[in-house]
PASE-19423 format. One record per atom (N, C-alpha, C): chain; atom name; z, x, y. Coordinates in Angstrom, 3 decimals. Each point is the difference from the previous one (the first is absolute). Layout:
// PASE-19423
A | CA | Z | X | Y
...
***
This chain:
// PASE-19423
A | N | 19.585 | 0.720 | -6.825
A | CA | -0.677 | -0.382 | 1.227
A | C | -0.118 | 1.183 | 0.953
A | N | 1.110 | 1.206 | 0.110
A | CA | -0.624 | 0.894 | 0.516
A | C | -0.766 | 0.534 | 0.233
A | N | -0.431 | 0.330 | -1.226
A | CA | -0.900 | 0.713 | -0.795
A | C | -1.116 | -0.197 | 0.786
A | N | -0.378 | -1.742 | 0.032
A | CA | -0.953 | -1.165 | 0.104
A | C | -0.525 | 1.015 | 1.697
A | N | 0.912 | -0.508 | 0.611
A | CA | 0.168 | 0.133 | 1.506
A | C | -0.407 | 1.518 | 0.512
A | N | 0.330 | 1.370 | -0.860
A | CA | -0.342 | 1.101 | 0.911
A | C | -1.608 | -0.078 | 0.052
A | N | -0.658 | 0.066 | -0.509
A | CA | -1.856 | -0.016 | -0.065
A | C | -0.296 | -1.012 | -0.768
A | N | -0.117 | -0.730 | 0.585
A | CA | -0.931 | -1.234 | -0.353
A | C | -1.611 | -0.059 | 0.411
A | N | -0.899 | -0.457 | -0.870
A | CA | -1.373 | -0.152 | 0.649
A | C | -0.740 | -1.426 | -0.568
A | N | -0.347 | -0.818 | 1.331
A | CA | -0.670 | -1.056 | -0.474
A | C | -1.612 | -0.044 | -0.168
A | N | -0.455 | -0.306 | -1.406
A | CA | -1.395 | 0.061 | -0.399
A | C | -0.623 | -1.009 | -0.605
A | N | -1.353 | -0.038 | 0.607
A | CA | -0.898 | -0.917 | -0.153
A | C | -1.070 | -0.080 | 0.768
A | N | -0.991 | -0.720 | -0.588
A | CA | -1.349 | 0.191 | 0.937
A | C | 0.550 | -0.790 | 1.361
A | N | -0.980 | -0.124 | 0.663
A | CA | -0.178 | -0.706 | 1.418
A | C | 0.227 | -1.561 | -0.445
A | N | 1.084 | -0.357 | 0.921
A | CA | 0.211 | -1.231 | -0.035
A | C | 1.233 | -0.446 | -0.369
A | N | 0.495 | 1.040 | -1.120
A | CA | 1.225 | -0.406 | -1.151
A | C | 1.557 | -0.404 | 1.101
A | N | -0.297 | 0.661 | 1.632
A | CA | 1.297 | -0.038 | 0.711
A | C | 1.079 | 0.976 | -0.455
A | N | -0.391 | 1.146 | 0.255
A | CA | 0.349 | 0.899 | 0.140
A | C | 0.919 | 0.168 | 1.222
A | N | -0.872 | -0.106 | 0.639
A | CA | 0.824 | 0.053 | 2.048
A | C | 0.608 | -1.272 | 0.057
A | N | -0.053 | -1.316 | -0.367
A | CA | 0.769 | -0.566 | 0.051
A | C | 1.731 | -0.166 | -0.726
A | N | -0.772 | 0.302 | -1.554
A | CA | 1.468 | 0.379 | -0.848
A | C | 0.775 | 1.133 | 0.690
A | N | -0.657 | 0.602 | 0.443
A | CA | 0.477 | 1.733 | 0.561
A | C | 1.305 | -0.366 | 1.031
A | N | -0.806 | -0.554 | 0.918
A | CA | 0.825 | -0.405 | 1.539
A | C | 1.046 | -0.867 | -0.776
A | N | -0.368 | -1.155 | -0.656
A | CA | 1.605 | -0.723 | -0.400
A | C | 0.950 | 0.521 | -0.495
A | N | -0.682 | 1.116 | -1.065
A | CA | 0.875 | 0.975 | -1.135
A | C | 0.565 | 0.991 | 0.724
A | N | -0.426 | 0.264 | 0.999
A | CA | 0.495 | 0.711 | 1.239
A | C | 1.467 | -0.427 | 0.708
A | N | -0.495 | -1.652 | 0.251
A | CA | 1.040 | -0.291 | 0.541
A | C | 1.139 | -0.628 | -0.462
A | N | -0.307 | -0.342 | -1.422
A | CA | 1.136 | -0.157 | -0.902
A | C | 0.924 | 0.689 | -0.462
A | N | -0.462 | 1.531 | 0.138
A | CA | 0.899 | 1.178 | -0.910
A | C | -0.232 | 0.790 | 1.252
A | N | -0.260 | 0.084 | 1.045
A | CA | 0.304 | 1.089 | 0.974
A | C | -0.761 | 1.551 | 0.073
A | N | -0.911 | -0.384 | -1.234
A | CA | -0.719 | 1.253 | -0.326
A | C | -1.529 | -0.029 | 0.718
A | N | 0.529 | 1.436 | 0.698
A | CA | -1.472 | -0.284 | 0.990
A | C | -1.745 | -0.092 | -0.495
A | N | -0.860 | -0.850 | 0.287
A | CA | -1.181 | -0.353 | -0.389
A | C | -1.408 | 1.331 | 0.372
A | N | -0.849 | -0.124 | -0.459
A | CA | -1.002 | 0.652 | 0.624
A | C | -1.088 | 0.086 | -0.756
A | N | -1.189 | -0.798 | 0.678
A | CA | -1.163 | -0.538 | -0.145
A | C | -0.459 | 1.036 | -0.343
A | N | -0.585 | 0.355 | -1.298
A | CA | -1.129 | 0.869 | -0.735
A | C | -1.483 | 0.075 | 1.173
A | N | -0.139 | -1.579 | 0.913
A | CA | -1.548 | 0.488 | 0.068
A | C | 0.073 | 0.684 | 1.451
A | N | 1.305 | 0.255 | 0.520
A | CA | 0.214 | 0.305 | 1.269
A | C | -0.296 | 1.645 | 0.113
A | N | 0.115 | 0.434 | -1.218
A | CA | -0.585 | 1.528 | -0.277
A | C | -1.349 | 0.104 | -1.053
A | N | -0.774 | -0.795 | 0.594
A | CA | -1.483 | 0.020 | -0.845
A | C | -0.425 | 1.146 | 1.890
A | N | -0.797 | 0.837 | -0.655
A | CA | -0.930 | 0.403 | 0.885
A | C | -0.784 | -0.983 | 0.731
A | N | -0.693 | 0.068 | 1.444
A | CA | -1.054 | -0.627 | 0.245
A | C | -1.251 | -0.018 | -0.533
A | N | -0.788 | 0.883 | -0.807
A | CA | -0.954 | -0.356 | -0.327
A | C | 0.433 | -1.267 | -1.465
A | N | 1.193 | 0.283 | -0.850
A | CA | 0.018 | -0.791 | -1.093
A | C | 0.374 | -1.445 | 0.773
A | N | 0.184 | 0.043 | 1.300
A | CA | 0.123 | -1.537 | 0.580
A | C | -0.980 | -0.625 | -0.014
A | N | -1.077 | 0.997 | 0.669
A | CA | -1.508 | 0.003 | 0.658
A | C | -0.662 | -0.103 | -1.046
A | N | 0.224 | 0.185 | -1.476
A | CA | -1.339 | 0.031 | -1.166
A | C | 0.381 | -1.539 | -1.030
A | N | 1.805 | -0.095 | 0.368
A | CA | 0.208 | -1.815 | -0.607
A | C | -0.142 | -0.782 | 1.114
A | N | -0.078 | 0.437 | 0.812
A | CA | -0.259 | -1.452 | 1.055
A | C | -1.321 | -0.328 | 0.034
A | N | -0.960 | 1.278 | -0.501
A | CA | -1.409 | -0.431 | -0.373
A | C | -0.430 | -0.487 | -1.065
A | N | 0.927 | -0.427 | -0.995
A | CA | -0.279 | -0.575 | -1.305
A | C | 0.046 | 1.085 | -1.424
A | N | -0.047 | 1.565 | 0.556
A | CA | -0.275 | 0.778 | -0.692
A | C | 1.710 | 0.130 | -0.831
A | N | -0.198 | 0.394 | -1.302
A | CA | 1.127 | -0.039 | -0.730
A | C | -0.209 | 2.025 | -0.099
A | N | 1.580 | 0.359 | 0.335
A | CA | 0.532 | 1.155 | -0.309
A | C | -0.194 | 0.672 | -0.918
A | N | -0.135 | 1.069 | 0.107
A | CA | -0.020 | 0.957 | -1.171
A | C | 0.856 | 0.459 | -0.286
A | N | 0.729 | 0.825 | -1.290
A | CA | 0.658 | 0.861 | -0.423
A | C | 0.284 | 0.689 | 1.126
A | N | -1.036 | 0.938 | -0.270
A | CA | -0.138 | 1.291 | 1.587
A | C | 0.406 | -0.672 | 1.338
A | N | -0.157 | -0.829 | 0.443
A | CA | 0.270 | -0.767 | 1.257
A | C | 1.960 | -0.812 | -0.028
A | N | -0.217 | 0.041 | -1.146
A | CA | 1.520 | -0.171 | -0.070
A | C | 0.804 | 0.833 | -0.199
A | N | 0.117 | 1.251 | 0.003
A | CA | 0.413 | 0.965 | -0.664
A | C | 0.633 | 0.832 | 1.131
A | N | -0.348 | -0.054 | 1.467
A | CA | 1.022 | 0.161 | 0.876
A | C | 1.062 | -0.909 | 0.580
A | N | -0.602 | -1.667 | -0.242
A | CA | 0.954 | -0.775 | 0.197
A | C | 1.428 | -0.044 | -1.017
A | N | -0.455 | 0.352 | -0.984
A | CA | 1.003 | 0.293 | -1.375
A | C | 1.077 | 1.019 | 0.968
A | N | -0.797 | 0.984 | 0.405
A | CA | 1.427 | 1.351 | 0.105
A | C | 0.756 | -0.838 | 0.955
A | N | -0.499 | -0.502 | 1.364
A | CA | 0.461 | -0.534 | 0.442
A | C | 1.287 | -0.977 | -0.319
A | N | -0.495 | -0.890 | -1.002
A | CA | 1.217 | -1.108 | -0.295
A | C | 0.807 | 1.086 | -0.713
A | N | -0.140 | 0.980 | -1.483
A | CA | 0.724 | 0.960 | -0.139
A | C | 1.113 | 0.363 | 0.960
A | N | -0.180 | 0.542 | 1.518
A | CA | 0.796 | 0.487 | 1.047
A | C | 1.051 | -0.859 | 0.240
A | N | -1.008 | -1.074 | -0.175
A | CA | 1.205 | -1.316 | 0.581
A | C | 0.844 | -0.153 | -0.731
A | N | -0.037 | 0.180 | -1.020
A | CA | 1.025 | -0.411 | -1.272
A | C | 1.108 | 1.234 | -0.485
A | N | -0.323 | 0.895 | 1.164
A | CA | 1.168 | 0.653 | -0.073
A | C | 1.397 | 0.026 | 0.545
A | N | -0.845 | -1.227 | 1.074
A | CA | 1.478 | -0.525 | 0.770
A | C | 0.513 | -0.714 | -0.988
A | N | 1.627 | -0.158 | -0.196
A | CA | 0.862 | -1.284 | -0.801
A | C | 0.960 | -0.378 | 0.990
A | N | 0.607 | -1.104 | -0.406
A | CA | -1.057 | -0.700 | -0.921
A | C | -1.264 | -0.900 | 1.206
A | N | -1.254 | -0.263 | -0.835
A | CA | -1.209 | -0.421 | 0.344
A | C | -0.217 | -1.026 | -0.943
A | N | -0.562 | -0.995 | 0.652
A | CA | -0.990 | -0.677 | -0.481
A | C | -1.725 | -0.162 | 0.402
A | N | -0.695 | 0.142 | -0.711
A | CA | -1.580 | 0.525 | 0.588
A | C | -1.042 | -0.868 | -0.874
A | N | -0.975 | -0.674 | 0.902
A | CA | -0.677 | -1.008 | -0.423
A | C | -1.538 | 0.988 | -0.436
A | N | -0.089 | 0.094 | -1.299
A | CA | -1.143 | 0.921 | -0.361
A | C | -0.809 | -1.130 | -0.966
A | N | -1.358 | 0.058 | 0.182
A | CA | -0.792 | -0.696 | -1.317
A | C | 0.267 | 1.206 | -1.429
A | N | 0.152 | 1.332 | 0.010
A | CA | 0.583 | 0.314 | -1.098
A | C | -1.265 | -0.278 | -1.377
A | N | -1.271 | -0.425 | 0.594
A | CA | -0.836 | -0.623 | -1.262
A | C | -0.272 | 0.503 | -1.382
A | N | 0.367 | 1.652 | 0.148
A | CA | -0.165 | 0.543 | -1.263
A | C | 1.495 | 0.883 | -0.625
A | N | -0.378 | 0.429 | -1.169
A | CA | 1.098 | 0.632 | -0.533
A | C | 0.088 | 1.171 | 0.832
A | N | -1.141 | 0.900 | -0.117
A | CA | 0.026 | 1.316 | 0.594
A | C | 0.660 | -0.205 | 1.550
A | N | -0.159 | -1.091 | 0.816
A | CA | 0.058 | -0.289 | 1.373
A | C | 1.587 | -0.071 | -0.026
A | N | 1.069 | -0.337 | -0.566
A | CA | 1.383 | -0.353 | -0.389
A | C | 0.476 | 1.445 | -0.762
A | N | -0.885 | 0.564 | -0.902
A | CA | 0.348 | 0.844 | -0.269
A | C | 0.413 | 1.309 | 1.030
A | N | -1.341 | -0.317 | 0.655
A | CA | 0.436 | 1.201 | 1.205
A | C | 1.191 | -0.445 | 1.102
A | N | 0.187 | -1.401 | -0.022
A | CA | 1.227 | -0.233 | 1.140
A | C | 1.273 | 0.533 | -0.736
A | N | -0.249 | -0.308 | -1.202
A | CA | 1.951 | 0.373 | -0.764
A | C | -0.177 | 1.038 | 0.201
A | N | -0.838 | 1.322 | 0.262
A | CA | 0.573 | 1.634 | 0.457
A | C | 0.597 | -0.048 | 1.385
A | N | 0.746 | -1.484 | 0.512
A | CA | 1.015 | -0.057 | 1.349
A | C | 1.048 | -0.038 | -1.113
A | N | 0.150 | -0.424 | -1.123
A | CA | 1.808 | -0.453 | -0.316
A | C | -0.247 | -0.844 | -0.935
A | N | 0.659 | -1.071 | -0.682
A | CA | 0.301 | -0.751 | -0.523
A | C | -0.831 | -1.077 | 0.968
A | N | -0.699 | -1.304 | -0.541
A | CA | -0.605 | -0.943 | 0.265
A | C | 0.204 | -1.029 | -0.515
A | N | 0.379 | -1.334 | 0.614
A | CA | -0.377 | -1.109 | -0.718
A | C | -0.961 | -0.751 | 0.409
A | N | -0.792 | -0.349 | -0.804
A | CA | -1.382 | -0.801 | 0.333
A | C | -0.051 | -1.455 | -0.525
A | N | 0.043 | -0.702 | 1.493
A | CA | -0.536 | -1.026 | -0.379
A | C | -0.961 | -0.879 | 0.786
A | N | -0.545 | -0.483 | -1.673
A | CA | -1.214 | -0.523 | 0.044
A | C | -0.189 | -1.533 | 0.461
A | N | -0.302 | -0.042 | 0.863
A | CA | -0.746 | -1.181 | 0.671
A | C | -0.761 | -0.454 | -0.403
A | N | -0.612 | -1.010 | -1.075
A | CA | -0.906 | -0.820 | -0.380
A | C | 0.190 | -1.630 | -0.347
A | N | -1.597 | 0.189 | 0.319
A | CA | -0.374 | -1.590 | -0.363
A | C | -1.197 | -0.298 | -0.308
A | N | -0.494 | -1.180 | -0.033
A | CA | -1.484 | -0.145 | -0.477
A | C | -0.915 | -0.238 | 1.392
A | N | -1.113 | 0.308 | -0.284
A | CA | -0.594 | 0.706 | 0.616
A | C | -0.622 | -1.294 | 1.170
A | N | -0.017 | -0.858 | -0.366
A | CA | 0.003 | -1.604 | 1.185
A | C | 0.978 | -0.010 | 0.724
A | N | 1.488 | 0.733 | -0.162
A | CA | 0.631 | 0.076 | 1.004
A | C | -0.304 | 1.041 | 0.866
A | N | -0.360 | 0.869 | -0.799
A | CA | -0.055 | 1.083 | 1.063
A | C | -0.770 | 0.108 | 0.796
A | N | -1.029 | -0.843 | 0.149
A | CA | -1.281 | -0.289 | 0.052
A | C | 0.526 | -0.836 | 1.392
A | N | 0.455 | -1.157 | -0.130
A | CA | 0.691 | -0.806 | 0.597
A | C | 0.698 | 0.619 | 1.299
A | N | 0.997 | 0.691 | -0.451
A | CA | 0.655 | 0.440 | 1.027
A | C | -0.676 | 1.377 | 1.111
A | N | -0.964 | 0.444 | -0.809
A | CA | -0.651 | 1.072 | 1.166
A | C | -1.289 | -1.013 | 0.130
A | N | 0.049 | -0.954 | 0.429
A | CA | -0.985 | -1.038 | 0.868
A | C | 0.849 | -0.378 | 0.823
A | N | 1.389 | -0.277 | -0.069
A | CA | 0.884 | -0.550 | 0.927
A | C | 0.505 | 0.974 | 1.147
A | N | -0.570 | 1.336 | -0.466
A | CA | 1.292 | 0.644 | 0.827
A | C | -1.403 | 0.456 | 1.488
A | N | 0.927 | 0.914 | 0.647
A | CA | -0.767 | 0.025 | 1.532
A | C | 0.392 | 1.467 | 0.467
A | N | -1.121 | 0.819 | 0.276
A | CA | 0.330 | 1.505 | 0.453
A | C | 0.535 | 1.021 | -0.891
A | N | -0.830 | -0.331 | -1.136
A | CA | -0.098 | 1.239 | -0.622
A | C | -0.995 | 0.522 | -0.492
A | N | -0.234 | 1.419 | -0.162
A | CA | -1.270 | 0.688 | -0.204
A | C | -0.822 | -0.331 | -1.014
A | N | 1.179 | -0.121 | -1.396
A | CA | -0.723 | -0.309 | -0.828
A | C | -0.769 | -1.654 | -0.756
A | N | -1.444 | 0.550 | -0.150
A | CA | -0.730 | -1.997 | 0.002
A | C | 0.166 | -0.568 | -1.855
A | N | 0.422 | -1.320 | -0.365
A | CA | -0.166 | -0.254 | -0.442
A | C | -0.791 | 0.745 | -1.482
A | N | -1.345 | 0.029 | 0.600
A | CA | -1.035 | 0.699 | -1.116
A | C | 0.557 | 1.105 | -0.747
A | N | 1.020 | 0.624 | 0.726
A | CA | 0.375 | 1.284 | -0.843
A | C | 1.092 | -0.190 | -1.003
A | N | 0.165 | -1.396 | -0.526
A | CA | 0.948 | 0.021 | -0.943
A | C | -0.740 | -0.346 | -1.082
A | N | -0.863 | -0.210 | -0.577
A | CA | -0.382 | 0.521 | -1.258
A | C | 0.013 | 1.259 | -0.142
A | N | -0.643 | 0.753 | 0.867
A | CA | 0.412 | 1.837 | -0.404
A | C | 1.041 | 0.406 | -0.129
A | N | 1.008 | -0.938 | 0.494
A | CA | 1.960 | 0.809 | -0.292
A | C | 0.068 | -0.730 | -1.308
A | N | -0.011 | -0.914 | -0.275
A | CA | 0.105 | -0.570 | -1.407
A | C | -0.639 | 0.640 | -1.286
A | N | -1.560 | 0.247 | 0.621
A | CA | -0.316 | 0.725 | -1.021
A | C | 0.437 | 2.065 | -0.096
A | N | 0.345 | -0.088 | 1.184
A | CA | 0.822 | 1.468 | -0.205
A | C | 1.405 | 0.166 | -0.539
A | N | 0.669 | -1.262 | -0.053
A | CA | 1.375 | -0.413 | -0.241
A | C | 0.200 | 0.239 | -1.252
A | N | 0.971 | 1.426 | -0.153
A | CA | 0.923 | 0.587 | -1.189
A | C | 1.365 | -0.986 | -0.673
A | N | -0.078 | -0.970 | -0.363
A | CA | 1.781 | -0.326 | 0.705
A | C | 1.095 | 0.804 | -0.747
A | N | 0.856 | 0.188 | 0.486
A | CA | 1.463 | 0.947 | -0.839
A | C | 0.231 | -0.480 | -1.229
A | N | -0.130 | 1.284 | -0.673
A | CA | 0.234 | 0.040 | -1.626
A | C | 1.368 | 0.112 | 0.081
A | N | 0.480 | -0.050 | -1.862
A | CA | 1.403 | -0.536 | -0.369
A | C | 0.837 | 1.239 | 0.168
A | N | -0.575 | 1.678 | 0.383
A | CA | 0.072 | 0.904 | 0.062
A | C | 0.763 | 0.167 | 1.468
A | N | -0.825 | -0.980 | 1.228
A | CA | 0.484 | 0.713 | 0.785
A | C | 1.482 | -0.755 | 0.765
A | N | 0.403 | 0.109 | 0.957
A | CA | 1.137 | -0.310 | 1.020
A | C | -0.142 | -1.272 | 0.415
A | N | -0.627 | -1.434 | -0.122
A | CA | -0.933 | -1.169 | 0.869
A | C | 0.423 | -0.767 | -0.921
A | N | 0.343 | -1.322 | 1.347
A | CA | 0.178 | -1.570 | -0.507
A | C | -1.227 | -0.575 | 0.699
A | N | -0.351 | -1.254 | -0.842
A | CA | -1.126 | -0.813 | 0.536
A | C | 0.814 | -0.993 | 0.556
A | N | -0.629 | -0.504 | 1.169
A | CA | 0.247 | -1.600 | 0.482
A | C | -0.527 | -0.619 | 0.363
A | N | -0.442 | -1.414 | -0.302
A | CA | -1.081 | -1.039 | 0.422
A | C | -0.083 | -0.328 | 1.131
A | N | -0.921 | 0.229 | 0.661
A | CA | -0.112 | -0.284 | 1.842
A | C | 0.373 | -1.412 | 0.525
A | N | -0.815 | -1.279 | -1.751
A | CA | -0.349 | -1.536 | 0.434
A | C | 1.234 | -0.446 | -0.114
A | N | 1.487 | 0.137 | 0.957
A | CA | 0.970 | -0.569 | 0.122
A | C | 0.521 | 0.766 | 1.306
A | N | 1.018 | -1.205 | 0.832
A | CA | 0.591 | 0.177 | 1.352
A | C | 0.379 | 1.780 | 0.392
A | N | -0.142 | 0.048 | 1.262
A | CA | 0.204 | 1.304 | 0.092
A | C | 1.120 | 0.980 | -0.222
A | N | 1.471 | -1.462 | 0.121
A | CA | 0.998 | 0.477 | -0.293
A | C | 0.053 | 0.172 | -1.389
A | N | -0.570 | -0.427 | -0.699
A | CA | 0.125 | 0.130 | -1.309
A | C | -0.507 | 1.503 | -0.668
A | N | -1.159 | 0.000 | 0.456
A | CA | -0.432 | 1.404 | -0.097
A | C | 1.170 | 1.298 | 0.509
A | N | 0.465 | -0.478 | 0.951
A | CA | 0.903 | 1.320 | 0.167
A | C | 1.502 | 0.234 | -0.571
A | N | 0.224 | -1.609 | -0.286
A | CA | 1.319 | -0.211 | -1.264
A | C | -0.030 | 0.677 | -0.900
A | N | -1.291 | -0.143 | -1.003
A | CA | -0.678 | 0.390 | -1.082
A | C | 0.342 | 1.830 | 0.348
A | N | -0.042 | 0.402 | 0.908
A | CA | -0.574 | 1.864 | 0.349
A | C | 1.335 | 0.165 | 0.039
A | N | 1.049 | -0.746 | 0.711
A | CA | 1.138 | 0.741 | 0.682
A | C | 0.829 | 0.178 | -1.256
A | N | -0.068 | -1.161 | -0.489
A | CA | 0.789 | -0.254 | -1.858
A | C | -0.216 | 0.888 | -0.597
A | N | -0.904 | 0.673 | -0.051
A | CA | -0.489 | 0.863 | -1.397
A | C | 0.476 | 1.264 | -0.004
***
């Protein structure tokens, strides 16, 4: 569980509760949280709040960014993480464990209709899905199913 606890990163498209698992997993284990989209540049706020889905190139300073962050330990850091290369470049902070936030895609769907004040709309989750790498057997990452209680979800993280 140490291990678990110095760099942790939570991934998944928009919706999966990331910032929510984050803050509980936060406050269950004492390990401080920090929102991936809180270091998106303004224009990558300004181009998903317009419906427009990110690029590589457009993500590619938010990357160094979460990188930095993950040099503090221990951390926990809420990243979508969508590709290999994108994870690949965070483990040049240290050791990583990644986990994956998923579910099917009516929930996710579901829950970013419910939520309130955030940049990113709905429409842009087919483009994370269809950009969505998920962690091979290769790398550092547990999966966990979103469609159960919240405590459960973070039982599931803290256990492992």
């Amino acid at each position: 569980m140490q291990r678990a606890m110095t760099r942790m990163v939570l991934m998944g498209v928009s919706g999966s509760g990331k910032t929510t698992v984050g803050r509980a997993l936060s406050a269950r284990t004492g390990v401080p949280y920090l929102d991936g989209d809180d270091l998106h540049p303004p224009a990558n706020i300004a181009k998903m709040a317009a419906g427009q889905p990110l690029t590589d190139a457009d993500r590619a300073p938010w990357l160094e960014k979460v990188a930095e962050a993950l040099g503090a330990v221990p951390v926990i850091v809420g990243c979508s993480a969508l590709k290999r290369r994108y994870r690949d470049r965070l483990r040049q902070a240290g050791p990583i464990l990644f986990v994956h936030l998923t579910g099917a895609p009516e929930v996710l769907a579901a829950r970013m209709a419910g939520r309130t004040g955030h940049f990113m709309p709905g429409a842009l989750l087919r483009s994370q899905l269809d950009a969505l790498e998920p962690p091979g057997p290769d790398e550092d990452a547990i999966t966990v199913d979103i469609d159960q209680p919240l405590r459960a979800i973070v039982e599931s993280i803290a256990t492992r």
